[in-house]
Structure formats: structure tokens, C-alpha cells
C-alpha positions in Angstrom: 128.2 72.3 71.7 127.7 71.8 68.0 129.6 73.2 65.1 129.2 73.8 61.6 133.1 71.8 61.3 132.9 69.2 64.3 136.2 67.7 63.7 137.9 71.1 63.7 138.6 73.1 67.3 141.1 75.7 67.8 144.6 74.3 69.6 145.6 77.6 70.9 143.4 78.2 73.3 140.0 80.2 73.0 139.5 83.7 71.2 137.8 85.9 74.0 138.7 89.6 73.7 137.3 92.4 75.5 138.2 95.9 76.9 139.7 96.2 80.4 139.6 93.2 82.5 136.6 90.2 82.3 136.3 88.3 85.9 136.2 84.8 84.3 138.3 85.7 80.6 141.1 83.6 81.3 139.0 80.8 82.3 137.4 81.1 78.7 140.5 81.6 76.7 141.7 78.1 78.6 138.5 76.1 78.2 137.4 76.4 81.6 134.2 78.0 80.7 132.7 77.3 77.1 129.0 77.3 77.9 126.7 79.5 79.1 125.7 77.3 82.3 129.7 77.6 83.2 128.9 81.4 83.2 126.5 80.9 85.3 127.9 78.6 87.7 131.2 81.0 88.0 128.8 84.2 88.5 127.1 82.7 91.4 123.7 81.3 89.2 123.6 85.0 86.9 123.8 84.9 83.3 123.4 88.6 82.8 126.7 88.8 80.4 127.5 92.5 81.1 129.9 90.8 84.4 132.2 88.9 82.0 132.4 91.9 78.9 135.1 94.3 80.9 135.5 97.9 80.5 132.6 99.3 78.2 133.9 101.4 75.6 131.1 104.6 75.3 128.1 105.5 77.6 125.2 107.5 75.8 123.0 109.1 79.1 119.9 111.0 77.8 117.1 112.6 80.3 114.1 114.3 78.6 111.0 115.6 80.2 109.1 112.1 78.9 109.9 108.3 78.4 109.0 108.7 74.6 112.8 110.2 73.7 114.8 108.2 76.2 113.4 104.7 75.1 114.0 105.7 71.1 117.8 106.4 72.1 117.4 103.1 73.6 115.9 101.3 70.5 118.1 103.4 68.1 121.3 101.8 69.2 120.9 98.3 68.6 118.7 99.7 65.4 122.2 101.1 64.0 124.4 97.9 64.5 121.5 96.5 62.4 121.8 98.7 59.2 125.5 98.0 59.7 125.6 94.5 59.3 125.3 92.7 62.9 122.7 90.3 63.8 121.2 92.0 66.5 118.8 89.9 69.5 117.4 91.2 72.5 118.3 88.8 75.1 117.0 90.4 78.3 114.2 92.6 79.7 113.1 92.9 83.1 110.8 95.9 85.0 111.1 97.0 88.3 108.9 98.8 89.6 109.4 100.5 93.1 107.1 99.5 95.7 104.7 101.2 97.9 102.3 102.9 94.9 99.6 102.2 93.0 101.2 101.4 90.0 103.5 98.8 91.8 100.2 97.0 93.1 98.6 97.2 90.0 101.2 95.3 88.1 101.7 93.0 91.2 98.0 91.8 90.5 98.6 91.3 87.5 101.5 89.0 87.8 98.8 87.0 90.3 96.3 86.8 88.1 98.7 85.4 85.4 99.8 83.0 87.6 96.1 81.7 88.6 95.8 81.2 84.6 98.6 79.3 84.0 97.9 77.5 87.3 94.5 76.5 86.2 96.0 75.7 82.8 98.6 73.7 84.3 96.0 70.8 84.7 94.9 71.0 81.8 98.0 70.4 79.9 98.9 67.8 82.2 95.7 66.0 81.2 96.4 66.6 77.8 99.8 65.1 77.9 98.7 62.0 79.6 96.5 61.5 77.1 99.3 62.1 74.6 101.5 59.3 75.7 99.2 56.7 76.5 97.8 57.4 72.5 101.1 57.1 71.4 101.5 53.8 73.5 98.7 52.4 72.1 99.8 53.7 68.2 103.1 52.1 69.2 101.2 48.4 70.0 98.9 48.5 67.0 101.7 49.3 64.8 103.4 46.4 65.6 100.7 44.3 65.2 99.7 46.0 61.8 103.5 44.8 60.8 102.8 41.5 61.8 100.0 41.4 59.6 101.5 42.9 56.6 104.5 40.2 57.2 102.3 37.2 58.0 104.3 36.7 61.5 101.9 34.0 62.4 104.0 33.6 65.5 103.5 37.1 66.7 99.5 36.8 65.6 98.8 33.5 67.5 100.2 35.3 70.5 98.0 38.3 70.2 95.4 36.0 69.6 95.8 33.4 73.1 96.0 36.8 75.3 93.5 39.0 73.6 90.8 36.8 72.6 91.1 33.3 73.6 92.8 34.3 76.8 90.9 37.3 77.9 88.5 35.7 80.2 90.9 32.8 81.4 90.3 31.6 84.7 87.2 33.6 85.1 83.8 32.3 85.1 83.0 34.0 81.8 83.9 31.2 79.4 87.3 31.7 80.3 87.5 27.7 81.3 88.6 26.5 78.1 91.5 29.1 77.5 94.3 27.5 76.0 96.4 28.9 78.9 94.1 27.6 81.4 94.4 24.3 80.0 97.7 24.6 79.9 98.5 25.8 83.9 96.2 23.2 85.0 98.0 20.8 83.3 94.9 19.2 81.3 96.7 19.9 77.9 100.4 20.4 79.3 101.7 21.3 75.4 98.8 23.3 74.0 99.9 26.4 73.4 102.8 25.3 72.1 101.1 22.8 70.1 98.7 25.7 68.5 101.7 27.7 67.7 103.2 25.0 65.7 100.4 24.8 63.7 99.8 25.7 59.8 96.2 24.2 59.1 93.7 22.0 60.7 95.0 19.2 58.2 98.6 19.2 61.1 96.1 17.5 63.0 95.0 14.3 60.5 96.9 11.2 61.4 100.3 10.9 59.7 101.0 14.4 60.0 103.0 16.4 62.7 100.3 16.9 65.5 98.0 13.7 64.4 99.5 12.0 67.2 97.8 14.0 69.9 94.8 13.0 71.8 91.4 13.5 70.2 90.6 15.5 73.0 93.0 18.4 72.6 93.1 17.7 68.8 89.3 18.9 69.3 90.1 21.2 71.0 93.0 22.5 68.8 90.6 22.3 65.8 88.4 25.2 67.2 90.3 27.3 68.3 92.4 27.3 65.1 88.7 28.1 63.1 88.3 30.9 65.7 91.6 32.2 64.9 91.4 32.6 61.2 87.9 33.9 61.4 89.6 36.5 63.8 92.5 37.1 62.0 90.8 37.7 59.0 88.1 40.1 60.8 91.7 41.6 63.1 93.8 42.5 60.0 91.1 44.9 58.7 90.0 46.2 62.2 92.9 46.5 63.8 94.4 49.1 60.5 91.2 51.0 60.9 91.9 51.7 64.7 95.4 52.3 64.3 94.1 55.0 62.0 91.7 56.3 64.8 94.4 56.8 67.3 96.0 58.4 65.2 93.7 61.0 64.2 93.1 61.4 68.2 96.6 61.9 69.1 96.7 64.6 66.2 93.2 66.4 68.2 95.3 66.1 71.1 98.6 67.7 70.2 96.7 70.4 68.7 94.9 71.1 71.7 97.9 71.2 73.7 99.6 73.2 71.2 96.7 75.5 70.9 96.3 76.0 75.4 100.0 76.9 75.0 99.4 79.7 72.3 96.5 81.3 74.9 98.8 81.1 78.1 101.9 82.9 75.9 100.7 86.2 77.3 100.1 85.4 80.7 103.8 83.3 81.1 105.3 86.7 79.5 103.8 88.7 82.1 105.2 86.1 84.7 108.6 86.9 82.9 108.7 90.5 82.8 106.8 91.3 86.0 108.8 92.4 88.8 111.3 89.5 89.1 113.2 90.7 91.9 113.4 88.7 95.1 111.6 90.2 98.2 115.3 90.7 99.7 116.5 92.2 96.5 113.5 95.4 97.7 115.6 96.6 99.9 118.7 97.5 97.6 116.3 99.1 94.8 115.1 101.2 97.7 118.2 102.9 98.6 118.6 104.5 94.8 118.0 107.6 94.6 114.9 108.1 92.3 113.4 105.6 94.2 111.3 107.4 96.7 108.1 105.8 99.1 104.7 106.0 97.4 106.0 107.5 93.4 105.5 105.3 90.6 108.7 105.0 89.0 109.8 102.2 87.0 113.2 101.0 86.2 114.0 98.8 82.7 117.2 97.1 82.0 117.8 95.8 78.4 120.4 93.1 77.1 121.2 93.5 73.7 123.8 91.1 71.3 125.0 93.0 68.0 127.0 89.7 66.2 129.4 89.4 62.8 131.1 86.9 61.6 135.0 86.9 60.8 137.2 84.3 59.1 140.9 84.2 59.0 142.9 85.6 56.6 146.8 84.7 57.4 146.0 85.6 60.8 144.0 88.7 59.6 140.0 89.2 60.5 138.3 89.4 57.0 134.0 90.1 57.6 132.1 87.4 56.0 128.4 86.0 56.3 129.2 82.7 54.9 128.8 80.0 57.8 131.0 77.8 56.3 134.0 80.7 56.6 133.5 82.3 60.0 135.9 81.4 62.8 135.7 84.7 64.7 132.8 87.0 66.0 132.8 90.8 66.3 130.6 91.3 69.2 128.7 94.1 70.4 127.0 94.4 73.6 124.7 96.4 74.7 123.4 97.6 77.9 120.6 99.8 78.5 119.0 100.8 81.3 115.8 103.2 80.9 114.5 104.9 84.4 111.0 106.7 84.0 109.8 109.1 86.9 107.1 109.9 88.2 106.6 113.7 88.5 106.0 115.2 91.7 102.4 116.5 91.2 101.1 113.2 89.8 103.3 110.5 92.1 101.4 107.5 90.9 101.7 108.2 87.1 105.0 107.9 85.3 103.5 108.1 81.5 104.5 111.9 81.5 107.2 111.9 84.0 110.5 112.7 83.6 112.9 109.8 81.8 116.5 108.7 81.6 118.0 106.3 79.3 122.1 104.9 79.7 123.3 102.8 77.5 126.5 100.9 77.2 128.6 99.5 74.6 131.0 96.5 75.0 133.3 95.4 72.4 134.6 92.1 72.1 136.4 89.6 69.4 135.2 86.5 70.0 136.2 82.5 68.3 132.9 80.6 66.8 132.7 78.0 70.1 132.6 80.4 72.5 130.3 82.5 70.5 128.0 79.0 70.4 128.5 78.3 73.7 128.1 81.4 75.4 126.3 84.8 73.6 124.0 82.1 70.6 123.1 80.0 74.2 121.9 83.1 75.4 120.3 83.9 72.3 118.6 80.9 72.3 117.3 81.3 75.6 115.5 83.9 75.3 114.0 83.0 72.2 112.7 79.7 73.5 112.1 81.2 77.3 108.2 81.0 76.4 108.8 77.0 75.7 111.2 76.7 78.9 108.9 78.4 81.3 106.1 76.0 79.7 107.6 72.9 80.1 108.8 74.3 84.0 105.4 74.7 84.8 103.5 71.5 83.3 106.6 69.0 84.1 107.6 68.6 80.3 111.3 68.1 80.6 113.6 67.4 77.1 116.9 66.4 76.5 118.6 66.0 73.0 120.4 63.0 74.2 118.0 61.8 76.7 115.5 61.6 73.8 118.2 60.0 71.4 118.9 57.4 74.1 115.0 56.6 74.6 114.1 56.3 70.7 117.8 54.5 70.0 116.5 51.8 73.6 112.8 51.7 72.0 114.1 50.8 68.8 116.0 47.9 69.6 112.3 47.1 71.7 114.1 46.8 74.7 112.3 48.1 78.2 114.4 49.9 80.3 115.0 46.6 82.7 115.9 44.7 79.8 118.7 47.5 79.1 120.6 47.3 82.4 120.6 43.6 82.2 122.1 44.3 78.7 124.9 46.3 80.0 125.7 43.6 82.3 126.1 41.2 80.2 128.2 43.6 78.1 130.8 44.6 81.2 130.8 40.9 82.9 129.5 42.1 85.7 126.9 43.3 88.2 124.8 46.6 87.5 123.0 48.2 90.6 118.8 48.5 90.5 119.3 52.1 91.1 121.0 52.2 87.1 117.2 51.5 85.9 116.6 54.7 87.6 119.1 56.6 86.8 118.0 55.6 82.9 114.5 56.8 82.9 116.2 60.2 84.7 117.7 60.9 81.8 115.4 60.0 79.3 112.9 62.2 80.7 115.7 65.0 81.1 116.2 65.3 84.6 119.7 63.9 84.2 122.6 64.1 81.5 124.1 61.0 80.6 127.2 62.0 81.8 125.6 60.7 85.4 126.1 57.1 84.2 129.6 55.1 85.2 132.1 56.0 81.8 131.6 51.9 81.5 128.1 51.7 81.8 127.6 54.5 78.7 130.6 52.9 76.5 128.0 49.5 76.7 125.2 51.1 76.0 127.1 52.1 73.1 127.6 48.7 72.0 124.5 47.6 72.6 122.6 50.6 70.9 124.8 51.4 68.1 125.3 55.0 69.4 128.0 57.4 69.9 127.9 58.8 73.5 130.8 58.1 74.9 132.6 59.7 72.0 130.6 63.1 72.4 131.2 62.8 75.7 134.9 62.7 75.4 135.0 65.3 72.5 133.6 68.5 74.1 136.8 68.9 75.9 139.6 71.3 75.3 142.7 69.8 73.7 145.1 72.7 73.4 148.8 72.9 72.7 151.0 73.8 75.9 153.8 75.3 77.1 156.8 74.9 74.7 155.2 73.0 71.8 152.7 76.1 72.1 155.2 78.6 71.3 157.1 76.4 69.2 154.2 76.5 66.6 153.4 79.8 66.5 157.2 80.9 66.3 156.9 78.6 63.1 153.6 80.1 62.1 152.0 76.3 62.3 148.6 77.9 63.9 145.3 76.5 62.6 142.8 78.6 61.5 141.1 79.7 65.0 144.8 82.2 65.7 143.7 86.0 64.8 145.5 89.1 66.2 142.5 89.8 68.6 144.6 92.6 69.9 144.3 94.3 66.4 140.7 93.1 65.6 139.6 94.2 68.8 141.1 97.7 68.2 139.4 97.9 64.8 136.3 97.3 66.1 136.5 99.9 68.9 137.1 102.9 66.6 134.1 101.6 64.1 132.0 101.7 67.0 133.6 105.4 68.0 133.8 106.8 64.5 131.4 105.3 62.2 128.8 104.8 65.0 129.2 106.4 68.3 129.9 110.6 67.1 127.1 109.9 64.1 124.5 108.5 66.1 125.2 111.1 69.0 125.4 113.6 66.3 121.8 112.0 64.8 120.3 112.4 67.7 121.3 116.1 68.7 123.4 114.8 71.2 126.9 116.5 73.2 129.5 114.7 71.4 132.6 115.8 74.0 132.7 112.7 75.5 
């Protein structure tokens, strides 16, 4: 996780807050679970956060003779925690629709025929990406060799120049007979090359200077090909700027195309989102609730709402603030709703004008600023980027902050992967497996964290690279106080600034929701108000 004060984590253990009884709050509170993939792992691969809220506080139920009123008490809820001050995100959506009706089989083949778009798509984008990398390759090569022009690295040029144009054809019957290099490996002119590369100007070759003791043969020789390659460099320097510019203005058509193929599947990967996710096993539960009856259309909607304010600490007392800089604490509200539309008994494959019933519920909770990071902004964030996600699911586009950081920090130092795990050898002493190579690229592409990699093997890449990973690595930890020194402190009142009464906040945030929210919106919306 990342915060807005890096160096500073609470030493009292984590604020997590909530009604009743959470299944996994006492792992939070003791750093067990900080992130939202350690929710998930704990809840058996679900990240649906009504399991970890406890006890929720009110439960509006509304049935009206159509879905119109039931779905406005749905939207009105989160609407309200808006005008009062909360951040409000939808975080989840999903429709079920019972089986065995029209309706059911109508958005079934929908979800198909989304599916056979992105499919087709798929190959597309692959193509596209391809494309992508071997352009930015070739940028990559050029640019170096536009460098070495702007520099004058005649070393670097005279090398481009015996493979790419002297060297092209050697040892082929195309001309290629009086390569450098082939004179060179057959041992006609056993210091050539080397000879070339020492040279400044034709006049090296005159007697009395460094090369004029050469044969005449290969000083012949030397003399052309050192015409050819200032004609070439001179005709190279302009052409090869002029290319780099073309591949560039390619790789630009490209991204835009991929970017563009991405904007037309959006609809048809949101359909593949909200359609029906259940499993085929999971049929057999929806079919046992009771407004689920054989051949009716009815459709079932569960929404995920996060209502989010910050808090700083005020000698231990939650003060509201919006300033990032402040906030150590997060009044959360979470919301439930499920909406279930009917469909009416004359018309059993239509639900628009069936009955409908909407039930909401609201969970308090007081929250510190990791765990609201790491768990409700993660889940934030998901849904937000679940169009990108699914996208880079389907065409193989994996990412990775660090995998990414590692790859640009290797490619930097213009050192290939190989050339990296001999590095770290030399760094430890001793021998690195093949498999280490591997395990690299995995997490450059994403596949892997860099956690996968031996503590030893990541502390030399350090070295080599000039990074930081071992440190992050060993800083996402908890590192609370304990035991006696724990209530040592806060009999002294030597708490940092992560120590709140959650107990009270929490309670303060209850009857807001009861009396400035719960009776007026009830109230608003010509509801009973007895419970």
C-alpha cells in the first residue's frame, strides 16, 4: 500500500470498527489482513465486503406494484450520504436472472454474442500489441544510434556500420566476400576489424603513422571501406533521424488503434460483467427462493455501495476533515441493496410492470487510512478499472507497478535479462539457477511479484539497479507495540496519531445515520418509521 505519510503507520494496532461481530476484524485490527486480496483469500476467493461489516445498523424494505419506486429508494440512499458529505462509489452490480423464461434466454444470448465480439476482437488487439512492441524495439535501436550520432561515438558507428552494411552479405555469394568480418574469420586479415576501429582518417594509413605498417593489401582494403563509411555515415545520420521519426509516428497510429478497439468492446465486456455471473451450480440455490418460480421472468439485483469521510485526530477525538494531508480515520458507510422485480402472473415473461422489492442495508464502521487504502479504496479501484482488468484478462496484457519499475530500471542500465542474473551472481559470490532468468521475465510481465525472488537475489538487484525493493518489501509489515510496552504507552498517553476512541466515533456515527439520515429519509419517502 501507499500513503500520503509513508514513514508514518499506526503502532497500536489497526482502527477497524464495526457493529456486532466481523468474521476476520481481529485479524485486521492485528495486521493480518490489510489488503483487499487478504479479504479475499480469508473469505474463500469473495470480496463482496458485506461478510466482514458485522451487524447492519437499519434495513429500509419497500415493495410497490413496479420497479420504478423500489430502484429510486435504492438510488436515494447512497444519493443522501452524498449531500452529506461522503464520497460515495458503487463498487458492485450483478443481475440474476432466474432461468427457464424467455427473458433469461434472451439475456443469455446476449452475454454469447458479447463474448463472440470480444473474441473476435481478442486477435485483433493481440495483433496490435505485437506490432506495438516490436515498434517500440525498433524506436529503442534507432534511438541509440541517433545518440551515437549526436555524440560522435565513432566506436558505436563503425560497429553499426561492419554488421549493417559492410557485413550484411558476409559469407554469401552476394558481394559478401570481402566483408571485413569474413576477412577476418578466415584469417586473410586476422586484425581488420580491429584495425578499422582504430582508425581516425585514411591518412592512419600513410607510412610513419599508426597503421602505415600494415600490408598494402589490407591497407587497400582498409582505405575503401573507410570512404564507404563516411559516405554512409554522412547519408546514415540524416536517414536514420528521419526513420526514427517514422516509427514513431507508426507506433502513435498503433496505440490509437488499440486504444480506439478498446473504447468499441467497452460495451460488450460490461455486458460480460453484469450478465448472469453465477456459476451453473450456484442455479440450484437461486432456485429454491421463493419468488423464484419455473418459467417467470424475475430478476434479482444486488448493489454494493461505499459512503467515505475522512477524520483526523484531535487528542484522541475524531474531528471531520477533507484535507488529505489531515485524515487518519474514515467514517464508513456501507451499503447493501438488493432490488427483486417480479414478474406478474398474467404476463410471466415480463417483469417491466411487475411487482418490485427493494432492501437495503446500512453498515457503519470507523475505520484508520491503511486499512481504508488497502481494503474499501482497493475495492473502489476495482471497480473503476474492472473495464481495463477484464481487457488486459482477455488479450494477455498483464501490468505490474514493480514488474514495470524493475524492467525500465534493467533496460536502463542496457542490461538483457541474462546479463542481469549473471549480475546478481557476481554480486552474492555465488551460483544463480537458469530458472532465475525466468522467474525475471515472470515478473516483468506481471505474472509474478518480486517477492518470488530469494530475499538475496532482490537485495542485489538492488545494488546493481539502484532501486529500493527490498526496502518496500520489508516495510509493508505491521510493527506494533505489544503486550506491556503496549499498555504502558497508552496509560502514559504516548499514542501516535492513528489512537481514536472508535468505540465513541463509531457511536456518533450510528445515531447520524439514525437521526439525521435514517427517520428523514424514511420520512421523505412516506415511509413507516416504527422500526
Amino acid at each position: 500500500m501507499s500513503h500520503e505519510n509513508g514513514d508514518e503507520k499506526p503502532k497500536f494496532g489497526h482502527t477497524f470498527e464495526v457493529p456486532g461481530s466481523s468474521p476476520v476484524g481481529e485479524e485486521i485490527r492485528n495486521g493480518e489482513i490489510t489488503t483487499l486480496d487478504d479479504v479475499r483469500d480469508a473469505r474463500d476467493g469473495s470480496d463482496f465486503l458485506r461478510e466482514i461489516m458485522g451487524d447492519h445498523q437499519h434495513k429500509l424494505k419497500v415493495s410497490s406494484g413496479s420497479s420504478g419506486t423500489a430502484y429510486g429508494i435504492i438510488m436515494g440512499a447512497p444519493d443522501a450520504f452524498d449531500d452529506m458529505g461522503y464520497t460515495v462509489n458503487k463498487t458492485e452490480e450483478k443481475v440474476f436472472i432466474s432461468p427457464q423464461n424467455q427473458l433469461h434466454q434472451s439475456f443469455r444470448q446476449r452475454r454469447k454474442e458479447a463474448e463472440q465480439n470480444i473474441q473476435e476482437q481478442m486477435q485483433s488487439i493481440g495483433r496490435l500489441r505485437k506490432e506495438k512492441h516490436m515498434l517500440e524495439h525498433d524506436i529503442r535501436k534507432l534511438r541509440s544510434r541517433v545518440e551515437a550520432i549526436k555524440a560522435k561515438d565513432e566506436t558505436q558507428l563503425k560497429s553499426d556500420f561492419i554488421e549493417l552494411v559492410d557485413g550484411a552479405n558476409a559469407g554469401s555469394q552476394q558481394g559478401g566476400e570481402a566483408a571485413m568480418k569474413t576477412l577476418q574469420e578466415r584469417n586473410i586479415y586476422p586484425s581488420i576489424v580491429a584495425d578499422f576501429q582504430e582508425m581516425e582518417s585514411i591518412e592512419d594509413l600513410e607510412e610513419g603513422n599508426k597503421l602505415g605498417d600494415l600490408p598494402a593489401n589490407e591497407k587497400a582494403v582498409l582505405k575503401k571501406k573507410y570512404k564507404m563509411y563516411e559516405d554512409w555515415k554522412d547519408l546514415y545520420g540524416s536517414e536514420v533521424q528521419k526513420r526514427l521519426q517514422e516509427l514513431k509516428g507508426e507506433l502513435n497510429r498503433v496505440e490509437r488503434a488499440i486504444e480506439e478497439t478498446q473504447e468499441w468492446l467497452q460495451p460488450y465486456v460490461q455486458d460480460m460483467v453484469m450478465i448472469d455471473q453465477k456459476e451453473q451450480s450456484d442455479y440450484y440455490e437461486e432456485m429454491t427462493k421463493y419468488y423464484t418460480i419455473g418459467g417467470y421472468a424475475s430478476m434479482e439485483k444486488n448493489l454494493e455501495f461505499i459512503c467515505a469521510r475522512g477524520l483526523k485526530s484531535e487528542e484522541g477525538q475524531p474531528i471531520v476533515t477533507d484535507d488529505d494531508d489531515e485524515i487518519t480515520h474514515y467514517q464508513i458507510v456501507y451499503i447493501h441493496a438488493v432490488h427483486v422485480n417480479l414478474a406478474g402472473g398474467d404476463q410471466p415473461q415480463q417483469n417491466a410492470a411487475g411487482p418490485a422489492t427493494a432492501v437495503v442495508f446500512f453498515f457503519p464502521a470507523i475505520v484508520d487510512k491503511h486499512i481504508y487504502e488497502g481494503i474499501f479504496k482497493e475495492k473502489i479501484e476495482k471497480m473503476d478499472n474492472r473495464f481495463e482488468s477484464l481487457m488486459d484478462d482477455y488479450t494477455g496484457n498483464f501490468s505490474s507497478e514493480k514488474g514495470e519499475k524493475l524492467k525500465k530500471a534493467r533496460e536502463d542500465e542496457g542490461m538483457r535479462v541474462r546479463e542481469l542474473r549473471q549480475a546478481i551472481e557476481d554480486e552474492i559470490e555465488g551460483d544463480v539457477p537458469l530458472e532465475v532468468s525466468s522467474q525475471i521475465r515472470r515478473i516483468e510481465d506481471g505474472l509474478d511479484d518480486i517477492s518470488t525472488l530469494k530475499k538475496e537475489y532482490v537485495e542485489a538487484i538492488d545494488e546493481i539497479l539502484d532501486e529500493d525493493f527490498s526496502e518496500e518489501a520489508e516495510s509493508s509489515g505491521p510493527d506494533f507495540y505489544e503486550g506491556v510496552e503496549l499498555k504502558l504507552r497508552k496509560f502514559l498517553g504516548e499514542t501516535d496519531r492513528y489512537v481514536i476512541d472508535a468505540g465513541a466515533a463509531l457511536g456518533e456515527l450510528q445515531g447520524q445515520i439514525t437521526n439525521s439520515f435514517y427517520y428523514d429519509f424514511k420520512i421523505g419517502n412516506g415511509l413507516n418509521t416504527m422500526k
